[in-house]
N, C-alpha and C positions, 0 to 999 in steps of 0.2 A: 482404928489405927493399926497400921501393920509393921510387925517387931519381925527384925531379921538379926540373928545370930550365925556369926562365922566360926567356925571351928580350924584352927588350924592345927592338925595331924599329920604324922606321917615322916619319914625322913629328912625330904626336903628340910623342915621345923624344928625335929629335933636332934639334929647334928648328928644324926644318923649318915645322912649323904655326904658331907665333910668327911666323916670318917672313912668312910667307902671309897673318894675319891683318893685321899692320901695314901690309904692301902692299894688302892688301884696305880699310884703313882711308883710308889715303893717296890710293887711287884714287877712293872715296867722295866724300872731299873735293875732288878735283879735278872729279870731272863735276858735282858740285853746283854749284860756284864759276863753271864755264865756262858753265852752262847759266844760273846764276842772271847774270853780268853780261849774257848776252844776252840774258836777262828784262828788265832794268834798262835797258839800248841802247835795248828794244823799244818799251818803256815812255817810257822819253825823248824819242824819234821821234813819240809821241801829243801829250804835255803840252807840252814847249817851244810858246811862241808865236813867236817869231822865231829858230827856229832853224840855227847853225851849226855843223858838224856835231864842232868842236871836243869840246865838254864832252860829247856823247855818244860819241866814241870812246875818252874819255880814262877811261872804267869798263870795269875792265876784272876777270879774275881772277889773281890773283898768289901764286907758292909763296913765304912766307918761313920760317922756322926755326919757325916757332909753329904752321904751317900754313897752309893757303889762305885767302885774302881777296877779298873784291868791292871794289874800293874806285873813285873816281873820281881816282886817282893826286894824290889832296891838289891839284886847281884850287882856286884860290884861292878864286873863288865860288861854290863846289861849296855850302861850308855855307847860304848864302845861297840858292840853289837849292833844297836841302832845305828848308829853314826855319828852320835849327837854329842861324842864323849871328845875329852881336852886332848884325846890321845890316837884321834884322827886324823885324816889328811890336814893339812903338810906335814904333821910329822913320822905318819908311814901314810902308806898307800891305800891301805882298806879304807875306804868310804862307809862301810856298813852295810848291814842289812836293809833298813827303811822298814823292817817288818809291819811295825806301828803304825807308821804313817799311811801304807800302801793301803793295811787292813781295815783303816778307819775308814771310809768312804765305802765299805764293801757292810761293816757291821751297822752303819749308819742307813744304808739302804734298808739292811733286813730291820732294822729298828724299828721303821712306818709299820711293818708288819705286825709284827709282834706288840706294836702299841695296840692296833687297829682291835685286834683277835684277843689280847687282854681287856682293852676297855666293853667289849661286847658280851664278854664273861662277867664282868664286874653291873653293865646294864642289868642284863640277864637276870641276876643274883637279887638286884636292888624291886624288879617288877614281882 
């Protein structure tokens, strides 16, 4: 009679590769977020017309419980800046910057990348 014995080892098994992938996930989202507010900084440094360098340092990328954020740390005129604020056209004439808007499609692209070249580092790690 013949006795076959499986052994299951290795990360796959024991949540070793769970762990790898969430850290792999988390790191994603960190170099996006850092790369993308200093998309945003870059991008601000263009458009502002009287620029101080206030509301451009104050975008930044941030870890909270939900995960990373770009955010411009809630300045009060931030929305106003974008355009997106109560105190826009019609009631003056500035429409905004659209800084955010424009830049997202641009940090979104470099996104693919920077997944692709993190998850090949994290492969890498796990062989």
């Amino acid at each position: 009679m013949l006795s076959i014995t499986v052994v299951r080892s290795g990360p796959l098994f024991d949540g070793r590769a769970d762990r790898k992938l969430k850290q792999m996930g988390d790191e994603i989202e960190r170099r996006v977020s850092i790369l993308g507010a200093s998309m945003i900084r870059t991008e601000l440094s263009h458009v502002l017309r009287h620029e101080t360098p206030h509301y451009r340092l104050m975008n930044e990328a941030q870890k909270t419980p939900a995960g990373w954020r770009i955010w411009d740390s809630d300045v009060i005129y931030g929305n106003w800046l974008e355009g997106t604020g109560s105190r826009n056209f019609p009631k003056t004439r500035f429409k905004g910057y659209a800084t955010y808007r424009r830049t997202f499609a641009q940090i979104e692209r470099r996104a693919q990348v920077i997944a692709e070249s993190t998850a090949a580092e994290f492969v890498k790690g796990m062989n």
